[in-house]
ZAVOSE-199821 format. One record per residue (C-alpha): residue number from 1; x, y negated, z; residue in three letters. Coordinates in pm, 1 decimal. Layout:
REM ZAVOSE-199821
    i        c1        c2        c3   aa
  NUM         X         Y         Z  ALA
...
//
This chain:
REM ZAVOSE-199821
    i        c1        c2        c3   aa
    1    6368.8   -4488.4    3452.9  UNK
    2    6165.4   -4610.8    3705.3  UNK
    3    6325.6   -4448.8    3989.8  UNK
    4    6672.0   -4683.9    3896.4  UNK
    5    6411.8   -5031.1    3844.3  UNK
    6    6260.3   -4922.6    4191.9  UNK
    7    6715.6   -4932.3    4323.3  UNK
    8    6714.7   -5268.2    4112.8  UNK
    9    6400.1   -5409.9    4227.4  UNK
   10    6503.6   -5304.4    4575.5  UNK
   11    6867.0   -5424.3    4554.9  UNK
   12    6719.1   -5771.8    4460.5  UNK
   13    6452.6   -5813.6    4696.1  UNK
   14    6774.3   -5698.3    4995.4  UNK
   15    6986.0   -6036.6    4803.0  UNK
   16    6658.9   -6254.5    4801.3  UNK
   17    6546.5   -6213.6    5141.2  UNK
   18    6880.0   -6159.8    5353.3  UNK
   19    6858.3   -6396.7    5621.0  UNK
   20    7166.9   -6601.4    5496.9  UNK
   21    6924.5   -6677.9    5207.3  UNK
   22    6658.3   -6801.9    5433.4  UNK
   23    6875.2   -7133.4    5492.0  UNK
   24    6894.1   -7193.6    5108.8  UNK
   25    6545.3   -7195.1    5029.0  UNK
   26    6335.8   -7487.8    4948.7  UNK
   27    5995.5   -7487.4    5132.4  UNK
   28    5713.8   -7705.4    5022.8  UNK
   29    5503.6   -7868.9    5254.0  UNK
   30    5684.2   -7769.1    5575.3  UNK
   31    5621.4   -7957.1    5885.9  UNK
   32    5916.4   -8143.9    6113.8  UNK
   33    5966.6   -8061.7    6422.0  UNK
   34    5837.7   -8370.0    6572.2  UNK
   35    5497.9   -8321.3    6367.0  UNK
   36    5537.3   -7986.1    6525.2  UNK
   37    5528.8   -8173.8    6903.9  UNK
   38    5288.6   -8407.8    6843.0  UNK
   39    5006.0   -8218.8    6703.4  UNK
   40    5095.3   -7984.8    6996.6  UNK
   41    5059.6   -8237.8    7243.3  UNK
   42    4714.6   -8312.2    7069.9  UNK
   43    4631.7   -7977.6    7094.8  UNK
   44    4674.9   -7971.6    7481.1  UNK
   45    4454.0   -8318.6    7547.2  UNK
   46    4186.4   -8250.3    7305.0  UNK
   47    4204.9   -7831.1    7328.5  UNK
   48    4059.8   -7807.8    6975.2  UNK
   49    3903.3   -7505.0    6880.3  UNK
   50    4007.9   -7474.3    6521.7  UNK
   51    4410.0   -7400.7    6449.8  UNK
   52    4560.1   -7733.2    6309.6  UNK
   53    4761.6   -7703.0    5983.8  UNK
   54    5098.7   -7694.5    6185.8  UNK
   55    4978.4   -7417.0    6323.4  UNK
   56    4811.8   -7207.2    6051.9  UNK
   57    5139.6   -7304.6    5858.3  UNK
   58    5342.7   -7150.4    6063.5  UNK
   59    5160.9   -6778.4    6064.0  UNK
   60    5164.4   -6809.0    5764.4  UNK
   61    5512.4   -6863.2    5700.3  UNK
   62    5599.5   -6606.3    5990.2  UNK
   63    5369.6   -6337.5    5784.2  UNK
   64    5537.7   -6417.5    5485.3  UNK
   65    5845.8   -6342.8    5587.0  UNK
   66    5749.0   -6013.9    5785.8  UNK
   67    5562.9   -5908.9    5430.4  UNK
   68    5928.4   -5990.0    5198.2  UNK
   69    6155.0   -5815.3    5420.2  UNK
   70    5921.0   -5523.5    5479.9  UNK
   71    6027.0   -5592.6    5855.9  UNK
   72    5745.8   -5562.0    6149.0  UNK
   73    5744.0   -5917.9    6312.9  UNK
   74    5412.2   -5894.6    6513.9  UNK
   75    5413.0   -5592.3    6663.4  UNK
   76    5074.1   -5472.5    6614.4  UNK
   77    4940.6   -5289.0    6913.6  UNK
   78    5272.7   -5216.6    7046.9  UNK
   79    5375.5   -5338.6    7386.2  UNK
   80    5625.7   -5570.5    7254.4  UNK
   81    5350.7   -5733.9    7070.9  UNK
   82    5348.0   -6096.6    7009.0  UNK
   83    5048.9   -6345.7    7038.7  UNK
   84    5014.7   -6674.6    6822.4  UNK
   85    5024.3   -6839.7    7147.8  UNK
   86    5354.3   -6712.9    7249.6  UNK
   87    5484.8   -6768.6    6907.2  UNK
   88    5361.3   -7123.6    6938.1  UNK
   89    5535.1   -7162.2    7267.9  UNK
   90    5899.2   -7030.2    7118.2  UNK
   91    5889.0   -7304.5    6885.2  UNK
   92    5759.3   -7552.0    7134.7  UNK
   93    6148.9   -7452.4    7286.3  UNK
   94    6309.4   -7425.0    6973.2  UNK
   95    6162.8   -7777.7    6829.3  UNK
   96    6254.9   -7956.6    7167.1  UNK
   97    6605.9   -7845.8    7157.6  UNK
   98    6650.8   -7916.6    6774.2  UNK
   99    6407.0   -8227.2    6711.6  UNK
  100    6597.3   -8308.7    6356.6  UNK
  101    6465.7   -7967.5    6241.1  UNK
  102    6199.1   -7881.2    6076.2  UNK
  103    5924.5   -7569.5    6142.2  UNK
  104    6078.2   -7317.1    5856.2  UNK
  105    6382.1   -7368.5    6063.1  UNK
  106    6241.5   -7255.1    6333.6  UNK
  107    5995.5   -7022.6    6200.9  UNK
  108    6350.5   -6816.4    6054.5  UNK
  109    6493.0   -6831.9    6362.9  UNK
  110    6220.9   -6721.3    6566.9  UNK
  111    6151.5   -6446.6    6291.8  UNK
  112    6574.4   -6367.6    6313.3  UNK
  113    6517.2   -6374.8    6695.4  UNK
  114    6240.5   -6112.7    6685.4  UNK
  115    6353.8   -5868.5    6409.7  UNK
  116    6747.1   -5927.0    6469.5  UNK
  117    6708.3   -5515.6    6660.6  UNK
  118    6387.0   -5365.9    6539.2  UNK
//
């Protein structure tokens, strides 16, 4: 018995979290991408020292997604590892090429981007 609710459980979690169901999700609370920019460009005149809610949001989103596909995002202390900063910076590209978007957008892509070969 629990062996076939640990295939079911399994099966569902595979239909939940493909990445074609990552566009059909409502997120609460998500940033634009022009929020995104302009607490960026904030960031860079004031240099704050504590991580601004766009920010935070998006590790946590990025960690969220890394823990409910079982999927290694970060890298831990691989070579290939990624930094918030250069996390930060992908989205600074992403968000400047698709300005209507908004940061789960790119937070999925980047995470697609990432775990697409892994």
């Amino acid at each position: 018995m629990k062996t076939w609710l640990r295939i079911v459980l399994a099966g569902m979690a595979l239909v939940l979290f493909s990445e074609t169901a990552l566009a059909r999700v409502f997120v609460r609370g998500v940033p634009s991408c022009n929020e995104w920019a302009a607490a960026r460009e904030k960031q860079k005149r004031e240099k704050p020292t504590q991580n601004p809610g766009e920010r935070t949001w998006l590790l946590g989103f990025l960690s969220g997604l890394a823990i409910g596909q079982n999927k290694e995002f970060w890298g831990g202390t691989d070579a290939k590892a990624l930094d918030n900063e250069s996390a930060y910076q992908w989205v600074d590209n992403y968000c400047r090429a698709n300005p209507s978007k908004d940061l789960d957008d790119a937070g999925a892509a980047l995470f697609v981007d990432r775990t697409r070969n892994r």
